[in-house]
N, C-alpha and C positions, 0 to 999 in steps of 0.2 A: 542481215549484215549490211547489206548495199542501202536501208532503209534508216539505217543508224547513220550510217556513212551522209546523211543529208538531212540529220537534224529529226529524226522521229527518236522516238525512245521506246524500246520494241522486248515484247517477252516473248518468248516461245513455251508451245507445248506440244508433246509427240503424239497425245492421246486426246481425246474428247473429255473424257477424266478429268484427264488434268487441266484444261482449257476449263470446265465448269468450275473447279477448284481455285484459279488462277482469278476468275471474273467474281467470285465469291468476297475476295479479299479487296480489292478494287474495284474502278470505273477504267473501262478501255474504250478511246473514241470510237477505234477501228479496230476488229477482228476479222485479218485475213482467215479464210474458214477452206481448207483444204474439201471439195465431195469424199473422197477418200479417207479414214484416218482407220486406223488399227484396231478399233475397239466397237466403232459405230460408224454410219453412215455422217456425213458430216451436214443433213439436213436437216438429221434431227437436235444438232444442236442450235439450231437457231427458236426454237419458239422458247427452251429455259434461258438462252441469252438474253431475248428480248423481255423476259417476265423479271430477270433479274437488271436487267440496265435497257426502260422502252428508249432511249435515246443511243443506241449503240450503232455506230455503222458496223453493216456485217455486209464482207466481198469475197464471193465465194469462187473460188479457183477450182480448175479442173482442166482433163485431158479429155475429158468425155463429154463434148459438147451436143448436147440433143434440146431440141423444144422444150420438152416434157420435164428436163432436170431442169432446166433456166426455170420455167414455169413455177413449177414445186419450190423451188427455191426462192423466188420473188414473193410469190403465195404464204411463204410464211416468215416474212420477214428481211428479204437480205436486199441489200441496197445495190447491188451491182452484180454481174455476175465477167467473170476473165477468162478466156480458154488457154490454155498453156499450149505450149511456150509462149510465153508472152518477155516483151521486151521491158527496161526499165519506166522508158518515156509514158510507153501507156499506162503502166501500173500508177505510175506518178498523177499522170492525169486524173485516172481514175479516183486515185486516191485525196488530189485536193479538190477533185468535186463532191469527195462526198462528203469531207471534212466541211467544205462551205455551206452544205445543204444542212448540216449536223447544227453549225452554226445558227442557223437561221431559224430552225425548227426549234432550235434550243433558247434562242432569244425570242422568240415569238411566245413559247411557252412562260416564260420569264416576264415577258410585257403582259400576256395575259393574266399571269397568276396576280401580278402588280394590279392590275387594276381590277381585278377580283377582289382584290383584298380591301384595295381603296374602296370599292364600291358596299361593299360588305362594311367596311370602316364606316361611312358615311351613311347607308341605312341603318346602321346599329345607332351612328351619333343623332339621323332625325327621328328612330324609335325611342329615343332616351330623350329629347327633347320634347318630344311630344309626350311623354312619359309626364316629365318635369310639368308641362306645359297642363298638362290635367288635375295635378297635386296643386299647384299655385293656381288655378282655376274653384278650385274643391276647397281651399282655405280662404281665397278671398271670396268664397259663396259665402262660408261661414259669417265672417267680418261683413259682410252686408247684409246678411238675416238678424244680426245683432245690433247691427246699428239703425235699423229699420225704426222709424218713432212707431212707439205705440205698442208697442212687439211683446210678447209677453214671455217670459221664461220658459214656462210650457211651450210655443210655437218656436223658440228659437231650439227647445231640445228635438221637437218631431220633424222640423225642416230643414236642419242638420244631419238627422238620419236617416231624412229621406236623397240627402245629396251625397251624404260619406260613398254609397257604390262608384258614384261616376267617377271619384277621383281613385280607382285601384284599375290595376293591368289589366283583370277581366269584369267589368260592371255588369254583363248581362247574368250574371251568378256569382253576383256580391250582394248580401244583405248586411244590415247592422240592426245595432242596439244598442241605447244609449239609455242606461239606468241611475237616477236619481233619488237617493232615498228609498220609497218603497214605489215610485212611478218608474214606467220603463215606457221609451217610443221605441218604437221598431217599425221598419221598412214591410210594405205587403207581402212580400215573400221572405220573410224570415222564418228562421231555423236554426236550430245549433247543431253546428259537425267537428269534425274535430282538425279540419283547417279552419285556425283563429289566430286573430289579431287582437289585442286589448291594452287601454291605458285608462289610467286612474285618474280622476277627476277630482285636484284638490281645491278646497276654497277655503282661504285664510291657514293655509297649512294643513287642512285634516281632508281626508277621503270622502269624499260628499257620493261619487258614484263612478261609473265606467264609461267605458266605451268600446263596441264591440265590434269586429269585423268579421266576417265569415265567405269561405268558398263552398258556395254550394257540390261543386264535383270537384273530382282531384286533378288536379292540374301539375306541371312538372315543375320539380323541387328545384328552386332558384337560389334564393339569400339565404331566408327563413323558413324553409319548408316551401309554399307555394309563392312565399310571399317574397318582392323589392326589400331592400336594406332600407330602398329611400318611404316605403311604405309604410313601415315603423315609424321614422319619423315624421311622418304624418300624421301618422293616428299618435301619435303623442304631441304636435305640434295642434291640432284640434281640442285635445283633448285639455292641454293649455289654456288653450282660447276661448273652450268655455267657462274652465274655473275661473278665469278673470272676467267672464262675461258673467257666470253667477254671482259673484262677489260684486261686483260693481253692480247688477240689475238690484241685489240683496239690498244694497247702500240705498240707490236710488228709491225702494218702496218704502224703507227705514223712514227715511227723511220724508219721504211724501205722507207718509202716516203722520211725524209728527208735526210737518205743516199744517195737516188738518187740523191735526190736534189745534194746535198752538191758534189757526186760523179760527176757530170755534169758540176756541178761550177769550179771543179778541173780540169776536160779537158778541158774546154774552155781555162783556166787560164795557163793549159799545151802549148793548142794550139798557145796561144797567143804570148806566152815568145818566143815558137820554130822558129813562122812566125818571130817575131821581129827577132831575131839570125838570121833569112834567110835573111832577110833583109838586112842587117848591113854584106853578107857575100857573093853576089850575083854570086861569084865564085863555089861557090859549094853550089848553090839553088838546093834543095831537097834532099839533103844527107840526115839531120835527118829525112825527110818523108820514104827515101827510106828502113833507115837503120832499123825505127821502123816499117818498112810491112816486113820483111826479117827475125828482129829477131821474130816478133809474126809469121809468119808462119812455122819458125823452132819449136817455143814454141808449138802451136798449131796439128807438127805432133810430138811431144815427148809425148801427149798426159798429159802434164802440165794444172793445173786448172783452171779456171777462173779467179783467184783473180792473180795469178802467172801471169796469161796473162795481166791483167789488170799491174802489176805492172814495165814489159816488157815495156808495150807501152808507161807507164810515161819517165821508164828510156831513152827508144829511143829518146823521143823527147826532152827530155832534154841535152841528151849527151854533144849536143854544145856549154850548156849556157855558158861556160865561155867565150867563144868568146866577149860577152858582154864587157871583160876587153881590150879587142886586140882594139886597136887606129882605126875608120875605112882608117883610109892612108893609114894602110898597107894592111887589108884584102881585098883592091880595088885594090891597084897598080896594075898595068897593067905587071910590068916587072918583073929583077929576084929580088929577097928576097936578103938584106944582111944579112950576119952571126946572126947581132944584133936581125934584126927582124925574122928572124927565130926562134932563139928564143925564141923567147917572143911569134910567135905563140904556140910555143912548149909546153908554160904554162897554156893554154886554160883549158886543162884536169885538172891539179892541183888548176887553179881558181874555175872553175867549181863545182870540189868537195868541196873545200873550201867554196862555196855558197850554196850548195844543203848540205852539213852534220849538218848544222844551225835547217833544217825544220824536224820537228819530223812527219815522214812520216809511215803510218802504216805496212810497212815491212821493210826488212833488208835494 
C-alpha cells in the first residue's frame, strides 16, 4: 500500500503458490520475497523466479537476520536482502537501487543482443557476398575458357567442369559432369549420389546435353536440399552459356569448313585459268608457275601473313591472264614480232587488269 502510495504498481500474494502463479502470467521488476511464507520457505522461490523472468529483482525481507540466510539467499539469486522492521526510506532506497541496477543490466543485455545481431547480420551479409563473389567468379571463368582463341569445344566442355566445383558452398566435395551427345567431361573425383544439381543444355532450341553437380557427403538441407537457391541459378546460368557457346562455336567451324571449301574451289579455278594461259602461250610455259614460287618465297622470308601469302599466290598466277586476249598466231609464231603485234602483246597487263578489277576479290 505505502509502495502504491509513490508510484509503484504493486500485486500481492499470501502463498509462494501463488506468487509462482502471479510471475507465470507476467514480468515483475521487483519481487519483495517474504523468508517466511505459508506454504514454503521463501528461498526456495527464488531459483523458479529467476528461471522464469533472469532479469527479476528479488529483495528478500525477514525478522530473522543470520549470515547464513543472507548467504543462501544471495547464492541463489536475490538482489538485496532487508531485516525487518525496516523503515519506508530504506525500503525505497533499496528499492530504486535495484530498479537502476535491473536497468542497466537490462540495457546492457539489449545493446549486447543489438550488436550480436548486427554482427551476425554482417557476417551472414560478407558470407553471402563472398558466396556471390564465387558464382560470378565461376561464370566469368566459364566466358574466358570460351572466348580463349583456338579453344576447342571439347576443352571448353572439360575446363568448365573442372571449374563448376569452385563456384558452390562446399568445393572440396563438389564434383560435375557435363554431358554432350554421347561425350561426357567429368572432374577426377566424380561420382553420382543423390545430392544433385542439373540443367539442360539447349542449342538452337533442342537438348544437346546437361550439366551436373553433385555433393559428395551430405551436408545440411538449405534451399534445395543441400543446395543455394542462388546455386541453381548458376548451374542454369552455365549451362546457358554453353548452349550459346556451342551454337556459336558450331557456326564458327560451319563457316570455316566452308571457307575451305570455297578457298579450294578458288585455286583450282586460280589453277585452271593459269594452265589454260600456259597453254595458249607455250613460249614461256611456267613463267606464272615460276613467278608465283619466287614471289611467295620472297613474301614468306619478309615474314608476311598468311592471308598476304595466300593473296600473292592468286596474284602470281593470274599475272598473265590477259594473254587470253592476244590472238594465239602471235603468241606461237615461231619468228620476229612485228611493231604491230608487239604491241598488242604489250597490252596483256592492261587486259588483264581490265578482267581481274571486275571480280570483288577479298584484298586490295
Amino acid at each position: 500500500l505505502m509502495l502504491g502510495k509513490r508510484g509503484f504498481e504493486t500485486e500481492t500474494a499470501g502463498t509462494g503458490q501463488e506468487a509462482l502463479e502471479k510471475a507465470q502470467q507476467r514480468f515483475f521488476n521487483v519481487a519483495l520475497l517474504d523468508i517466511r511464507l505459508p506454504d514454503m520457505e521463501g528461498v526456495e522461490l527464488l531459483e523458479p523466479l529467476k528461471r522464469m523472468h533472469p532479469d527479476i529483482a528479488i529483495i528478500v525481507l525477514t525478522a530473522y537476520a543470520s549470515v547464513e540466510t543472507a548467504m543462501q539467499a544471495v547464492n541463489k539469486g536475490a538482489q538485496a536482502y532487508i531485516t525487518k522492521p525496516f523503515d519506508v526510506t530504506e525500503l525505497l532506497a533499496i528499492l530504486t537501487e535495484a530498479l537502476g541496477k535491473q536497468r542497466l543490466i537490462m540495457e546492457n543485455k539489449r545493446l549486447y543482443e543489438e550488436a550480436r545481431r548486427e554482427l551476425g547480420e554482417r557476417k551472414r551479409a560478407e558470407h553471402n557476398l563472398a558466396e556471390r563473389a564465387k558464382e560470378i567468379k565461376c561464370l566469368y571463368g566459364v566466358t574466358n575458357i570460351a572466348e580463349r582463341p583456338g579453344v576447342s569445344l571439347d576443352e571448353i566442355y572439360q575446363e568448365t567442369a573442372n571449374l563448376l566445383p569452385s563456384g558452390w558452398h562446399y568445393p572440396e566435395i563438389t564434383c560435375a559432369r557435363i554431358t554432350i551427345g554421347d561425350k561426357e567431361f567429368k572432374t577426377d573425383n566424380f561420382k553420382t549420389t543423390k545430392w544433385k544439381q542439373s540443367a539442360n543444355i539447349n542449342v538452337n532450341g533442342q537438348k544437346e546435353g546437361t550439366v551436373e553437380v553433385y555433393y559428395l557427403e551430405a551436408m545440411t538441407e538449405i534451399d534445395e536440399g543441400p543446395f543455394l537457391k542462388e546455386e541453381s541459378l548458376l548451374i542454369e546460368a552455365v549451362a546457358n552459356r554453353l548452349g550459346d557457346v556451342t551454337e556459336r562455336k558450331r557456326a564458327e567451324e560451319e563457316l570455316k569448313r566452308y571457307s575451305e571449301k570455297l578457298q579450294e574451289l578458288i585455286d583450282n579455278i586460280t589453277k585452271a585459268i593459269a594452265l589454260t594461259t600456259a597453254m595458249r602461250d607455250p613460249y614461256t610455259s611456267g613463267h606464272q608457275q615460276r613467278v608465283t614460287q619466287l614471289a611467295c618465297a620472297i613474301a614468306e622470308e619478309m615474314g608476311l601473313s598468311k592471308e598476304m601469302l595466300a593473296e600473292i599466290r592468286v596474284a602470281g598466277s593470274l599475272h598473265d591472264i590477259g594473254k587470253m586476249y592476244i590472238p594465239s598466231e602471235i603468241l606461237t609464231k615461231p619468228g620476229k614480232l612485228t611493231d604491230t603485234e608487239f604491241d598488242m602483246i604489250k597490252t596483256h597487263s592492261k587486259v588483264g587488269y581490265d578482267i581481274l578489277k571486275t571480280i570483288d576479290f577479298p584484298w586490295p
